[in-house]
N, C-alpha and C positions, 0 to 999 in steps of 0.2 A: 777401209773401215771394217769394223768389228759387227758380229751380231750383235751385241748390246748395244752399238751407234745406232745403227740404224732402228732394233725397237723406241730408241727412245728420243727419235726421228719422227715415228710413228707415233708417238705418245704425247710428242710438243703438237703436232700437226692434231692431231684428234682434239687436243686440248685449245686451241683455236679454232677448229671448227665448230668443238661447243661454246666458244664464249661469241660466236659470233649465230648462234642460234640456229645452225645449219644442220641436216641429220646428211647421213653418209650419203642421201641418194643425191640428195645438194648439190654437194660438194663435187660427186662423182661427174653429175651433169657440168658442173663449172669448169672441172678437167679436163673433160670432155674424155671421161671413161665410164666403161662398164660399173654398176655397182657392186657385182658380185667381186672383179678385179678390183675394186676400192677398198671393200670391205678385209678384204685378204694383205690388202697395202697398210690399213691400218692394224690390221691383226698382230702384224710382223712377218705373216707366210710370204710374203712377196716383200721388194725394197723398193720405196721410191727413187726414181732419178733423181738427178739434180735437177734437168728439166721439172721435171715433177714438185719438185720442192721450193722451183722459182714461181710455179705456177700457181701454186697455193699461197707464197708469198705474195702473188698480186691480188688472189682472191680475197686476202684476210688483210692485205695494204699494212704488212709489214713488212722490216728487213730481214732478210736470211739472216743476219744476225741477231733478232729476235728469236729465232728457231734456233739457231745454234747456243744461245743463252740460255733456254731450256733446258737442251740437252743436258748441259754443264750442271743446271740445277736437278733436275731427274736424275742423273749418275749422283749427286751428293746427296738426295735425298734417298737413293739406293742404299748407298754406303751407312746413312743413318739409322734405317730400318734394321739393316745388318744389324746392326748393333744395340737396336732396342732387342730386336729379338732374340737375343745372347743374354741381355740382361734380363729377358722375360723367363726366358726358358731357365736360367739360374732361381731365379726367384720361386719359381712354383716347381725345381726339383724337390724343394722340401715340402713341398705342402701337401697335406695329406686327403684321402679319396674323397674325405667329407667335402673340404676346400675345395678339391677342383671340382668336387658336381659345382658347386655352387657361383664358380668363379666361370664353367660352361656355359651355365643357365644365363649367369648376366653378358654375356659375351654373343650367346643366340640374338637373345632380346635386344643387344644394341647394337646387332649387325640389323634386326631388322627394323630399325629408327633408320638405319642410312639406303631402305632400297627406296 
């Protein structure tokens, strides 16, 4: 497995822990791990086992094939971002200092609608 598998190993797994309303220390307890060692599991600084990945399957009572579908979707939703941001970055090569202040400002503003 690649570093990008397994972040986004990490990224299906986080992404059922929150739909299942859990915070890391949760989850870490259900493991029956450290949370500091959890947090760093989710990170990507460490890799979960497969152990590990069965375990949280039974935590969140799905199939590893549910986490591996993820996966599958997080790498194509990579590859889309890719390429919005190719079409982003084209779009505002031409646009001038006035434009991007103002295309910044609204981009602050609506990052901070999503904290």
């Amino acid at each position: 497995m690649t570093e990008k598998d397994y972040l986004r190993i990490a990224k299906a797994i986080k992404k059922y822990r929150l739909l299942n309303h859990m915070t890391q220390e949760q989850l870490a307890y259900e493991l029956d791990l450290d949370t500091q060692y959890y947090s760093q599991l989710e990170q990507g600084r460490r890799h979960f086992t497969l152990e590990r990945i069965v375990d949280a399957c039974n935590v969140f009572h799905v199939r590893i094939e549910d986490i591996v579908r993820d996966t599958d979707n997080i790498a194509q939703q990579e590859t889309q971002a890719k390429l919005l941001r190719k079409q982003i970055a084209d779009k505002l090569s031409s646009a001038s200092y006035k434009q991007l202040t103002q295309i910044n400002r609204f981009i602050d503003a609506f990052m901070e609608t999503l904290d």
